[in-house]
N, C-alpha and C positions, 0 to 999 in steps of 0.2 A: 827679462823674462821673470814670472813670477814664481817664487820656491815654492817645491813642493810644501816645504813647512807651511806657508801661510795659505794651503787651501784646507777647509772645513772640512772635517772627521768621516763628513757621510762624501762628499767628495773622494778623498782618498779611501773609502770605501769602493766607491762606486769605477773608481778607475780600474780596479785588475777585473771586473766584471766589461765594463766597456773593450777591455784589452781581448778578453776570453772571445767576446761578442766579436769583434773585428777578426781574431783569428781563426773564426769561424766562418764567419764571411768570406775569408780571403781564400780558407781551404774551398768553398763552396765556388766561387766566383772561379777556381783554376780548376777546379776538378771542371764546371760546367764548360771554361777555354778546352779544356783537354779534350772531353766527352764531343764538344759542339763539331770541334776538327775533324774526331773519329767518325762520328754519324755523318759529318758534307762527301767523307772519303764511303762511307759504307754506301750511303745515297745514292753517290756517284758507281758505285759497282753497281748496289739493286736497280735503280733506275733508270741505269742509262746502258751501261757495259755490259750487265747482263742480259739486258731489253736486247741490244745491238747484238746479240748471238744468237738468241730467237729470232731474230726478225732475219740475221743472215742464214739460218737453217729454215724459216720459212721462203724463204726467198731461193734457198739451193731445191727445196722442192716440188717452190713453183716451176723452177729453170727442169726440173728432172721432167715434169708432167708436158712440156710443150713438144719433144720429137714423141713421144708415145701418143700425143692429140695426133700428129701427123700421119704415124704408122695408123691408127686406129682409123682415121678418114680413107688411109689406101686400102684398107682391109675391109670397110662395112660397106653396104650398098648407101644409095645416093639419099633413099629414103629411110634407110633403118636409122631407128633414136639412139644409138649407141655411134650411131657416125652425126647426128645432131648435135649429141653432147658432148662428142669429142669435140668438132668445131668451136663450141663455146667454151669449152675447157681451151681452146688454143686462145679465143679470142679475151679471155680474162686474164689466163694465166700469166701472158706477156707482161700488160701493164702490172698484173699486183707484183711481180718479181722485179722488177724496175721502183714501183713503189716502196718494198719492202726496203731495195737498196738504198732507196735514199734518205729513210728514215733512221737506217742503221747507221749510215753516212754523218747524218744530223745529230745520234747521239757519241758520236765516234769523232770530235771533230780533228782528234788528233789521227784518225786514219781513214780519212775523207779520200784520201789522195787513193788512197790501195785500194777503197770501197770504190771509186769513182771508175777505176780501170777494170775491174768486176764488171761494173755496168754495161760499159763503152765495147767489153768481150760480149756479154748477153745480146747486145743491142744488137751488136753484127749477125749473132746468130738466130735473133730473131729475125731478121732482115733477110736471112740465107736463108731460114724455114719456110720462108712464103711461100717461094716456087713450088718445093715440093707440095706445098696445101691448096697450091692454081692447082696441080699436078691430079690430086685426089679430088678438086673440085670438079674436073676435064674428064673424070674417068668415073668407070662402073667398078665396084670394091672389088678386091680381090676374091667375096666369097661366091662371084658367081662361076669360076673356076675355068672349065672349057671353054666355054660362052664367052668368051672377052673376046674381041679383036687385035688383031695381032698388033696393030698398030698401038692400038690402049694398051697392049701388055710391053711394050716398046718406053711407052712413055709412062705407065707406074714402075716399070724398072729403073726410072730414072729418077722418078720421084722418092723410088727407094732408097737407092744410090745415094740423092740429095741428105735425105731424114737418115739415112745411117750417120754420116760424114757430120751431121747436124749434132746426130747423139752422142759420136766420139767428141767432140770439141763440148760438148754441153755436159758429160762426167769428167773430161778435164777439167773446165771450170768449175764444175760443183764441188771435185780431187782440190781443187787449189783453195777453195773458198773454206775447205773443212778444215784442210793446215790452219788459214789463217783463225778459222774459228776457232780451233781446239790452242793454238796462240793465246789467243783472247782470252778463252776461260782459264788456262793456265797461269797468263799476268794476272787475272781475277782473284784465283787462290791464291796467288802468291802477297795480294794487296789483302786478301782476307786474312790470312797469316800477318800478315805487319799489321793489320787494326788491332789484331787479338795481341800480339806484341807490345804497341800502342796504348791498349786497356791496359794490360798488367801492367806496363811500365807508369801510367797513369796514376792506378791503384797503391805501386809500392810510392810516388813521387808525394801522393796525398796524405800517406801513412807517415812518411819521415816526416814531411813539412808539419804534418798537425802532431807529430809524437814532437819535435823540437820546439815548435811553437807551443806546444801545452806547455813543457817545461820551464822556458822562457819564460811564458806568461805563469808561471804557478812559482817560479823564484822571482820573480817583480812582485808577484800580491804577497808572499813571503817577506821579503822585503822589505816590501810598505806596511805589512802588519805588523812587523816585529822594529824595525829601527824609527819606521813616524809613526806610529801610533802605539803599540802594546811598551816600548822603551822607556818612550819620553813620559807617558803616564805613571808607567812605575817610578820612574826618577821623582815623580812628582810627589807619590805618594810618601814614598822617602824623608822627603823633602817638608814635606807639611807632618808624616809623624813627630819627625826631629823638630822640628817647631814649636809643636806640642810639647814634646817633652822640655822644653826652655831652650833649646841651643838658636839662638839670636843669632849665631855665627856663618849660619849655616848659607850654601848660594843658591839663589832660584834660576832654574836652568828656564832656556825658553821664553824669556820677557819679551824677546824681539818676534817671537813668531805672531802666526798672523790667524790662526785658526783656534778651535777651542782650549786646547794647550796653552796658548801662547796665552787666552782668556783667564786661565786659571792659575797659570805664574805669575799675571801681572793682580791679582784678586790678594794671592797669600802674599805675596809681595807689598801687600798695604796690609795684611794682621800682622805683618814681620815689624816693618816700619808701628805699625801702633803697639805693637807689643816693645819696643827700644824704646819707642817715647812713651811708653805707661813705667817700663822700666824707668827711663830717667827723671821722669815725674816724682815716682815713689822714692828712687832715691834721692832727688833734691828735698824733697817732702820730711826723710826719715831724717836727713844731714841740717834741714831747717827744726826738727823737733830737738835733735841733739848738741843746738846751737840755744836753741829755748829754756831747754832743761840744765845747761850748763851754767848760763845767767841765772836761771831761776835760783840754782846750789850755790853760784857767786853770791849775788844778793843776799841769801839766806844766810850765808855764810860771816857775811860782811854785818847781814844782822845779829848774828848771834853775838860777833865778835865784840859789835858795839854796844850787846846790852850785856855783856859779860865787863865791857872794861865800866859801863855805867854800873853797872852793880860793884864793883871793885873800886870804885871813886865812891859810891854813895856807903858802904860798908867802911874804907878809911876814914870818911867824915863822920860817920857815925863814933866812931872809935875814937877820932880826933877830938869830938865834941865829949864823949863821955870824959876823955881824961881832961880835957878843960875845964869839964863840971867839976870834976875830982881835983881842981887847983892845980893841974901839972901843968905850970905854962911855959912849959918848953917842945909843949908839941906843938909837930906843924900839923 
């Protein structure tokens, strides 16, 4: 693997920024995991769970309006619009409360089964309504009063009988469909409450993560500013004053690294070296001059000496010759 020493200045620059950037990322990329969880769960309430308690409360009141379509057919004449509308009110109302159920069913699939025995209760009591709607279809409305036949007041009493017995089992189930609804919106809230629990735990998980990771990452770029880069440059600078000032002795940290440091200890590292060899130059230079001048004093020396003993041999003879002249011939 290659040392941090030997990557380039703006490299180890550029690392606690890369670092900051990725932990930023990472906070964003878990907060978005966390958030993505919370909204499929919120989704799931608004779009589906809460749908399915509408649709079961629209459907408890289609179920409430079919024995009052019935009472209404035994009570209006054959031609009043108010016994028309009833009829059509019975003949929609059926299917949308069957429909509504199975939509609720669809978004409910974990309580398809309870939605389904709802139905299969409705279906029957739709089924038992009929007679009494042959009943009011067979007969003249209750509002003609006296005027009915005994026989027809024989048989709307029975159709009444039927549609009463119809409307008790039809607020049973609507009674049992409201538990389960108010059920429903209950686990709702209580899933509303764990999102919101969810979020803040979210919020504080993102807060520590990114307060820990700053600091991490803000003692890593620390780090790398002070021990590889702001350190090793000071040592250097050091290193090259003392230089300057003659100390030859002195060691260049960082030859081996591989970045601009390592560029600039191996740089003074050859004025150190040319600085030893201009030093040992000058001194072989100063020790060959005073190798020179020492001969030269010899020689001189050696000159003087022989023109001192020639002048001391030419002055004897001199002397020798003058007492020669003088007849002393016993000098040598």
């Amino acid at each position: 693997l290659m040392s941090i020493d030997n990557l380039k200045l703006r490299t180890k620059v550029l690392i606690p920024l890369a670092l900051m950037a990725t932990v930023v990322v990472a906070m964003v990329a878990f907060g978005a995991t966390r958030l993505v969880g919370v909204s499929a769960t919120a989704s799931d309430i608004i779009e589906k769970r809460d749908l399915a308690a509408v649709e079961l409360t629209r459907a408890a009141n289609a179920m409430g309006g079919v024995p009052h379509a019935v009472f209404a057919m035994l009570l209006y004449d054959q031609d009043d619009k108010a016994r028309k509308a009833s009829k059509q009110d019975f003949e929609t109302l059926v299917p949308e409360a069957g429909k509504l159920l199975g939509l609720a069913a669809t978004h409910l699939p974990d309580k398809a089964a309870e939605i389904g025995k709802f139905k299969e209760r409705f279906d029957k009591l739709a089924e038992e309504a009929k007679e009494p709607m042959q009943i009011s279809l067979d007969t003249p409305g209750l509002i003609h009063g006296i005027g009915i036949q005994q026989i027809d007041l024989v048989q709307m009493g029975h159709g009444a009988s039927l549609a009463t017995e119809v409307d008790t089992q039809v607020r049973a189930l609507i009674g049992d469909m409201n538990v389960f609804n108010e059920a429903l919106l209950a686990a709702n809230a209580g899933a509303s409450q764990g999102l919101n629990a969810q979020v803040s735990q979210a919020i504080v998980s993102m807060a520590l993560v990114g307060l820990i990771s700053t600091l991490l990452a803000g003692a890593f770029a620390l780090w790398m500013s002070t021990f590889k880069i702001s350190r090793p440059l000071v040592r250097m600078v050091e290193r090259m004053r003392a230089l300057a000032q003659g100390d030859l002795e002195v060691e260049i940290d960082g030859l081996d690294r591989g970045d601009e440091v390592g560029e600039m200890a191996n740089a003074v590292q050859v004025f150190k070296t040319n600085a030893i060899e201009r030093v040992r130059v000058e001194k072989d230079a100063t020790e060959h001059r005073a190798e020179v001048e020492t001969e030269r004093r010899r020689v001189e020396a050696e000159k003087a000496r022989a023109a001192e003993t020639q002048t001391q041999a030419m002055s004897q003879l001199g002397d020798g010759l003058r007492r020669l002249a003088g007849g002393d011939l016993t000098s040598r």
